[in-house]
C-alpha positions in Angstrom: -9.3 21.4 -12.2 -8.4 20.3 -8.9 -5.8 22.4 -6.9 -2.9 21.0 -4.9 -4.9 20.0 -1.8 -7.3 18.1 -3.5 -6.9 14.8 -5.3 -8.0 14.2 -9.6 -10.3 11.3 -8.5 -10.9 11.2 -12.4 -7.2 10.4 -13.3 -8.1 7.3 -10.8 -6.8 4.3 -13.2 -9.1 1.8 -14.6 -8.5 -1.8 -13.5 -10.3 -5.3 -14.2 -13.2 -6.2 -11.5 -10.4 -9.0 -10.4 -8.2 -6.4 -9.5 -9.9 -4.2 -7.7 -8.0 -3.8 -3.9 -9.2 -5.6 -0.3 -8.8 -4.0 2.2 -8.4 -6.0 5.1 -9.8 -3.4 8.5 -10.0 -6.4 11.3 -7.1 -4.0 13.7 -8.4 -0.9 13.0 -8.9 -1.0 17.0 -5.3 -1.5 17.8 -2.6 1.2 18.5 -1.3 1.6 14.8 -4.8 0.3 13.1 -6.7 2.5 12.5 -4.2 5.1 10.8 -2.5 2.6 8.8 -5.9 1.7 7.2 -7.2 5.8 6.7 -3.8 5.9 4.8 -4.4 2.9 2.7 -8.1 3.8 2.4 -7.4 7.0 1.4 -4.2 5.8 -1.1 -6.8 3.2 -2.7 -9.6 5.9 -3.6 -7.2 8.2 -5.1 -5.2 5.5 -7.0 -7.8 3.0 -8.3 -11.5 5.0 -6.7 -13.1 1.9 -5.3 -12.2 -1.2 -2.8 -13.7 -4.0 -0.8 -13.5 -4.3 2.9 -12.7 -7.2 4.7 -12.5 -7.9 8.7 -15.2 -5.7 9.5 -17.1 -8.7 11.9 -19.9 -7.8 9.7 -22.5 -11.2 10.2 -22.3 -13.0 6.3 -26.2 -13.6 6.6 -26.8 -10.1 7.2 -24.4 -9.4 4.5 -26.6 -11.7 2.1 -30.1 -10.4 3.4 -29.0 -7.0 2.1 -28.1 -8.2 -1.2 -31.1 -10.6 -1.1 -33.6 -6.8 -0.5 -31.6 -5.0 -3.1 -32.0 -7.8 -5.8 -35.3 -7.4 -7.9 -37.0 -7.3 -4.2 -38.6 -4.1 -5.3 -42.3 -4.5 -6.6 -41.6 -2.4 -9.8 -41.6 -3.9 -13.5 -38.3 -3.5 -15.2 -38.5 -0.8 -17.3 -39.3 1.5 -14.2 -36.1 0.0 -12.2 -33.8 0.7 -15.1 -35.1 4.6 -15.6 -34.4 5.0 -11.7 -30.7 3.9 -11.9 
């Protein structure tokens, strides 16, 4: 049971893939930035538990190469993949 200083991250609701939050972090630089987006960060994982980020100036090729390595790039037959999940 979690105590009063400590967020119930299972009572986090359950919504649709479509509806899970963005969270847009492009001024987390600027003067107001970066606390504004720990709150809503912070709000988001305790309300709902998971969110996109967007405005992070990550390169979209980079981005794709990742997903491209993590996608069946691993030389093991299926069966093995699914028991290491």
């Amino acid at each position: 049971m979690p105590n009063e200083s400590q967020p119930d991250f299972a009572a986090a609701k359950t919504v649709d893939f479509e509806q899970i939050p963005v969270v847009d972090i492009s001024d987390i630089h600027t003067k107001d930035g970066f606390g504004r987006i720990a709150q809503e960060l912070v709000k988001t994982a305790e309300e709902i538990g998971f969110f996109y980020i967007k405005g992070h100036g990550i390169d979209p090729r980079q981005i794709e190469n990742a997903f491209a390595a993590s996608n069946g790039s691993l030389p093991f037959p299926q069966l093995t993949k699914a028991r290491l999940r």
